[in-house]
N, C-alpha and C positions, 0 to 999 in steps of 0.2 A: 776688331774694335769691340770691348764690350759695352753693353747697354750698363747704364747704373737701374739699381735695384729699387723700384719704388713701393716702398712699407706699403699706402696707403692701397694702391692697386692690386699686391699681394693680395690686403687683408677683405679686399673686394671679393676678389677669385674664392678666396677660402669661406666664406661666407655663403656666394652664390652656390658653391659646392654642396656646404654642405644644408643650404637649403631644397635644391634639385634631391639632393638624397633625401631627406625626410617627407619629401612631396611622392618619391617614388616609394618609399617604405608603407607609404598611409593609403596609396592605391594597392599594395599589395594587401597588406592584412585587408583592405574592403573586400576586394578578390577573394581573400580566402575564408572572409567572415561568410560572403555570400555564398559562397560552394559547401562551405561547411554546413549549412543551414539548407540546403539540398536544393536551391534557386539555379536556374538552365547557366550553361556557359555564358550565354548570349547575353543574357541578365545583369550576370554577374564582371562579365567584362562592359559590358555598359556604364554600372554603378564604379566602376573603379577608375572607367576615364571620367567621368562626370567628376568625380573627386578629386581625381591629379589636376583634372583645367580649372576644377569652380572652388579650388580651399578656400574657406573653411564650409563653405556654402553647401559645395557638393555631399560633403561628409555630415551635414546638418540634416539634408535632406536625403542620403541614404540611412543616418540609424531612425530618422522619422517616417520614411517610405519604405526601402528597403527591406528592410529588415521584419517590416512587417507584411512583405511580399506573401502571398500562398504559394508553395510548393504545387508541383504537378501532383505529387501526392497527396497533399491533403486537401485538394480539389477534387481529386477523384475520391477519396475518402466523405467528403458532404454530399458527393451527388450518391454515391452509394447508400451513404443514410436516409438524405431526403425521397430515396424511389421506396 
C-alpha cells in the first residue's frame, strides 16, 4: 500500500533541513573564527554551542564577547610588559 505524497509536509522536512544546516554551518565558522583568533579549544567550542542553541543571540553575543576574548598569549604578553 503506498502512502500518497503530501506537498505541504515535504516542503516542511525540506525547510527544517535546510535550516538544521545553516544552524550547523554558523557554529562551525564560530568554531573556526575562534581557533583562528588563537582562543583554547574549550573556549571556542563553548562559543559555537552557545551559537547553535541561542541563534541569533548566541552569534550576537559571540562577535560582542568573543571575539574580543584575550588569547593565552596576549595575556602573557601584558603581564610581560607590565613587570
Amino acid at each position: 500500500m503506498e502512502l500518497p505524497i503530501n506537498i505541504t509536509s515535504l516542503f516542511a522536512q525540506i525547510i527544517n533541513f535546510i535550516i538544521i544546516c545553516g544552524l550547523l554551518f554558523i557554529a562551525l565558522l564560530v568554531y573556526r573564527d575562534a581557533k583562528s583568533r588563537g582562543i583554547s579549544t574549550t573556549s571556542a567550542l563553548f562559543w559555537a554551542i552557545v551559537s547553535l542553541l541561542t541563534l541569533p543571540i548566541g552569534l550576537v553575543l559571540y562577535i560582542y564577547f568573543g571575539r574580543n576574548e584575550k588569547t593565552k598569549k596576549e595575556q602573557d604578553e601584558i603581564k610581560k610588559n607590565l613587570s
